[in-house]
C-alpha positions in Angstrom: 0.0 0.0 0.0 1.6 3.5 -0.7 2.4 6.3 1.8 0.4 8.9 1.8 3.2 11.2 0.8 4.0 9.0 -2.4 0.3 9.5 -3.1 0.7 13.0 -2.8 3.2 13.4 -5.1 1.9 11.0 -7.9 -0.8 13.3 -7.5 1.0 16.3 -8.3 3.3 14.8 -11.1 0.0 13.6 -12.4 -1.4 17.2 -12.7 2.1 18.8 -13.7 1.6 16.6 -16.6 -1.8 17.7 -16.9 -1.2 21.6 -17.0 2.0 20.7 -18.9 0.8 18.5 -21.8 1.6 20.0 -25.4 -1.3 21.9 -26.8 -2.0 21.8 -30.3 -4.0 24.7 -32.5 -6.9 23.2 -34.2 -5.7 24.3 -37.3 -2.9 22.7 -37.5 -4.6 19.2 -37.4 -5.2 17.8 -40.7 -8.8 17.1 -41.4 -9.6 13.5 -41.6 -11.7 13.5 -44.8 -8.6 15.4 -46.1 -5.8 14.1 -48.5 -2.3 15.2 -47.4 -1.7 18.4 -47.7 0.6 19.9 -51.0 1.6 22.8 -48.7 2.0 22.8 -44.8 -0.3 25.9 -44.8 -3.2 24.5 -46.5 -4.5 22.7 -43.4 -4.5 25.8 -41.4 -6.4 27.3 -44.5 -9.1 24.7 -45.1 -9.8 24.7 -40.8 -10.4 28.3 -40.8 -12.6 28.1 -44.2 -14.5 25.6 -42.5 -15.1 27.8 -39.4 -15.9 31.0 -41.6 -18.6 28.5 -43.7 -20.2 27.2 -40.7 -20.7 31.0 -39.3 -21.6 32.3 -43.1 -23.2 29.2 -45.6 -23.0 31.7 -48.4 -19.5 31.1 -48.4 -19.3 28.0 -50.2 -20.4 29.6 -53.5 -18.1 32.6 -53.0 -15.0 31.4 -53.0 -13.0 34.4 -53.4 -14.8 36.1 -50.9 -13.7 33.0 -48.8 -10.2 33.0 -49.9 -9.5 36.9 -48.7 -10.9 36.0 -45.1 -8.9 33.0 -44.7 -6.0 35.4 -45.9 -6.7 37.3 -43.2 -6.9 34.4 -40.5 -3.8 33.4 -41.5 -2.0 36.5 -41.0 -4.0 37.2 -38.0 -2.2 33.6 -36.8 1.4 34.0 -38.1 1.1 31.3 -40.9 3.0 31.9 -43.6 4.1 30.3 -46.9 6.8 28.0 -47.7 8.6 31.5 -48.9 8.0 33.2 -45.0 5.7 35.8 -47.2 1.8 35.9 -46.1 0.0 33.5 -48.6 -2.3 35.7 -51.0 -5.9 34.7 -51.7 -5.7 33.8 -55.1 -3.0 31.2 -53.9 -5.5 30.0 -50.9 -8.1 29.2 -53.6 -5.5 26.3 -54.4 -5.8 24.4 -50.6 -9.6 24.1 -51.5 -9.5 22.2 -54.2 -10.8 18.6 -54.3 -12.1 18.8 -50.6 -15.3 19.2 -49.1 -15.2 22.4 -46.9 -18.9 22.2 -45.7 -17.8 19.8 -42.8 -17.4 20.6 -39.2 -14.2 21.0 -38.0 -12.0 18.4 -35.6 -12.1 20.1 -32.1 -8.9 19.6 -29.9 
């Protein structure tokens, strides 16, 4: 039977571990109904798509409308290119093609 004391600190490693356990963005998780990603960036694109589609439907048949927010999500997040330059819209447009963006997105 353990001491009280090794139960106490077991407890406390257990919740260092806790508190301390790597967090990782939701949008860097590639979607499962995804294929791979051509750029690391694309996944971070098509999660915040996703979100901006389930607040705004309309979205799905404006592409480009699409495209210039998730611009602006990504700079507003620090992803960038594979160049280190912001990624422009008409570049985004690329990360959406042959996936389905009206999904909901994997919470972490």
């Amino acid at each position: 039977m353990p001491s009280k004391k090794n139960e106490n600190i077991t407890n406390q490693l257990e919740d260092i571990l806790i508190i301390n356990a790597p967090l990782i963005a939701a949008w860097l998780v590639v979607h499962n109904n995804d294929d791979p990603p051509a750029q690391p960036w694309y996944t971070s694109a098509r999660y915040f798509a996703r979100e901006l589609i389930s607040k705004d439907k309309s979205l799905l048949t404006k592409k480009s409308t699409l495209a210039e927010k998730v611009e602006l999500a990504l700079i507003e997040h620090g992803i960038k290119g594979t160049r280190g330059s912001n990624v422009k819209d008409s570049t985004i447009l690329k990360s959406f093609s042959n996936i389905n963006l009206n999904v909901v997105n994997v919470k972490t």
